[in-house]
N, C-alpha and C positions, 0 to 999 in steps of 0.2 A: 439586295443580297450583300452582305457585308464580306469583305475579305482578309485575309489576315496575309500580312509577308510569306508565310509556307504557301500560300495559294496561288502568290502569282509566278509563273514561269520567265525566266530570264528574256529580255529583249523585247521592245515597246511595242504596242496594238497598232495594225497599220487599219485606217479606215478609210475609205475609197467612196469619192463622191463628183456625179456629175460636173460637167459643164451644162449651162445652160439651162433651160428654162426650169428644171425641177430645182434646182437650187437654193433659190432666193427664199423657196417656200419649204424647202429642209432644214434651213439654218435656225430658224425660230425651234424648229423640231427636235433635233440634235441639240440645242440649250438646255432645253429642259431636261435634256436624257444626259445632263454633263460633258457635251463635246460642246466644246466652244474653241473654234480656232485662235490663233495668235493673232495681233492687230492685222498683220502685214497680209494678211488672205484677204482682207474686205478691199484692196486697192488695186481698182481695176488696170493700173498700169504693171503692177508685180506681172511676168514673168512666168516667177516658183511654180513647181508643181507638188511639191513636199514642203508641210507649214506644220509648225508645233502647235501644240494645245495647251491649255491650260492644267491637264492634267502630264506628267511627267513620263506617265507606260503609254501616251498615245498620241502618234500621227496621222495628221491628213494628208491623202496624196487627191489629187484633184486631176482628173483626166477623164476622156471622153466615154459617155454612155456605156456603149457597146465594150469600151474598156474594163470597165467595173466590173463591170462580171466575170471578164477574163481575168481580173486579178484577184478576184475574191474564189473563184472556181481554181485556180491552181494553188492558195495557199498564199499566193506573196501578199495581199491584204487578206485580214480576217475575219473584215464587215466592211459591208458597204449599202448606201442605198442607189437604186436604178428604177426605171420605168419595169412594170411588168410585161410592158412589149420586148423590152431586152431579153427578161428571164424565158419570155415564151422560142424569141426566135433560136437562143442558143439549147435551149433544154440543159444543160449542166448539170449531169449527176454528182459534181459534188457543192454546188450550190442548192442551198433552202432559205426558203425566203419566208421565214416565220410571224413576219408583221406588215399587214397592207396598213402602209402611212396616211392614207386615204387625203393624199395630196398630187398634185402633179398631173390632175385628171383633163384627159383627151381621150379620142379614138382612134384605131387603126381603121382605116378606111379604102375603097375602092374609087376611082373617079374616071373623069372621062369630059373629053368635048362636050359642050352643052349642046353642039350643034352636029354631035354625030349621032344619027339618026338611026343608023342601021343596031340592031338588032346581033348583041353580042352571045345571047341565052344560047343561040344555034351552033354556034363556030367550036373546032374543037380543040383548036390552037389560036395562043393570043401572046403577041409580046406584050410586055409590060414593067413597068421601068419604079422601082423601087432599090431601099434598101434593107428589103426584109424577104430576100429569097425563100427562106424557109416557109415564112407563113403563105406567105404569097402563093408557092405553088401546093402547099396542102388546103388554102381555100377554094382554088382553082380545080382542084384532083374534084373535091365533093362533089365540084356543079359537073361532072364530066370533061371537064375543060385543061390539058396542057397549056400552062402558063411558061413561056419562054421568058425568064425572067434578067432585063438589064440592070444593072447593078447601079446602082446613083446613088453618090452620099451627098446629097444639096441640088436643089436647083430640079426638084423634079414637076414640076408644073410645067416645063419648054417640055418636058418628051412631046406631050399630044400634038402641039400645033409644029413643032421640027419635026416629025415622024418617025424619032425617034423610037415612040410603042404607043400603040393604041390606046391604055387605062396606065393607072399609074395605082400603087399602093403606097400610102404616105398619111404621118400624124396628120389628124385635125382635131383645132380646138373650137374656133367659132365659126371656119370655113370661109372667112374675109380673102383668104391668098390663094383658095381654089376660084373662089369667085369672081376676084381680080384677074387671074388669068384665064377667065374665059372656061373653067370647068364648074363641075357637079359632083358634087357626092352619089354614089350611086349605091353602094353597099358596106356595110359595116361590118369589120370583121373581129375587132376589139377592142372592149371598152380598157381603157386602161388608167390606172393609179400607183403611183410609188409604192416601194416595199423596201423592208430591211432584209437584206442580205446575207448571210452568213456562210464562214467556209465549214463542211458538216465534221469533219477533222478535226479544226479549231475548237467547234462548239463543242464535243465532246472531252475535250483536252485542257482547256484555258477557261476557268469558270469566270475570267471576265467577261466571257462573249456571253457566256448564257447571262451575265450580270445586265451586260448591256441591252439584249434580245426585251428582259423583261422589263427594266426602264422604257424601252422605245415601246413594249405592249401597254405600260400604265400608261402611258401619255395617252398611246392612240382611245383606249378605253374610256378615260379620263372624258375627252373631249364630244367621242360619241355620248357620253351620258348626260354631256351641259346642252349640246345639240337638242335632246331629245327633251329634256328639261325647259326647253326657249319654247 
């Protein structure tokens, strides 16, 4: 989509991108779609949470997961990408997430003691120690089961063996750091993959966002067709 000076709206595009593991595998992404941060983003000693781009109407602000879509859902960023476990656990009606990046992929999962034996399917209350309350007790509602849900942002693999909560819900990718501490996967509740995010205000307002929206869908198109092409 090309633009002309009447088209763009006063004051620069905020774009909103994880920390952490989805990152490293969006920056290649985000190139190709024209975001290209300033040097000073790739140094892992920097600090910033706000870094220029190569383009003049757009910033990156770089902050946590669960953030991103708080900032994209109110307005203060205007795109951003997140896990779709993020977009699922807050639901944000004014967040759409119009392109699965089809990177970033892990699971939302259930887990537990390898060596607890007893028989969870019966019980109709269960603590269990995550940071994803919301799904957590809407998976638990299905099977019949109140989930009393502990709230942990790190380190949820010590609930089971501290007693902390019996199961835990927490990302996995290869299950190496359940398995390390002595649990199991027991049930899967989401498969998950990056997407781009948009704030639904913006995109109707600022025809950069929908500019961007459709660079970030040729990419992903792009790639699914060399894939299937191999």
């Amino acid at each position: 989509m090309t633009l002309d000076a009447s088209d763009i709206p006063a004051g620069p595009l905020t774009f909103a991108v994880p920390k952490g593991r989805i990152l490293d595998e969006a920056l290649p992404v985000m190139a190709r779609a024209g975001v290209v941060p300033e040097d000073g983003f790739h140094d892992k000693a920097n600090r910033a949470l706000s870094f220029a781009t190569t383009r003049e109407d757009m910033r990156l602000i770089r902050v946590r997961a669960f953030d991103v879509a708080t900032f994209v859902a109110h307005g203060a960023a205007q795109v951003g990408i997140v896990g779709s476990d993020v977009i699922e656990e807050f639901d944000y009606a004014d967040l759409y997430a119009p392109v699965d990046l089809d990177i970033g992929h892990c699971r939302l999962s259930v887990a537990r003691m390898a060596d607890d034996s007893e028989e969870a399917a019966g019980v109709s209350h269960l603590r269990v120690a995550t940071k994803y309350p919301n799904l957590t007790r809407r998976h638990f509602e299905q099977r019949g089961i109140q989930a009393e849900c502990v709230k942990l942002n790190g380190a949820m693999e010590l609930a089971p063996s501290l007693g902390l909560a019996r199961q835990i819900v927490d990302l996995v990718s290869t299950g190496r750091t359940l398995k390390q501490n002595g649990l199991v996967e027991t049930d899967r509740i989401l498969d998950i993959s990056a997407r781009l995010i948009v704030n639904r205000a913006a995109l109707k307002t600022d025809r950069r966002v929908a500019a961007l929206v459709s660079a970030f869908r040729e990419d992903a198109e792009a790639r699914e067709i060399a894939r299937n092409a191999a």
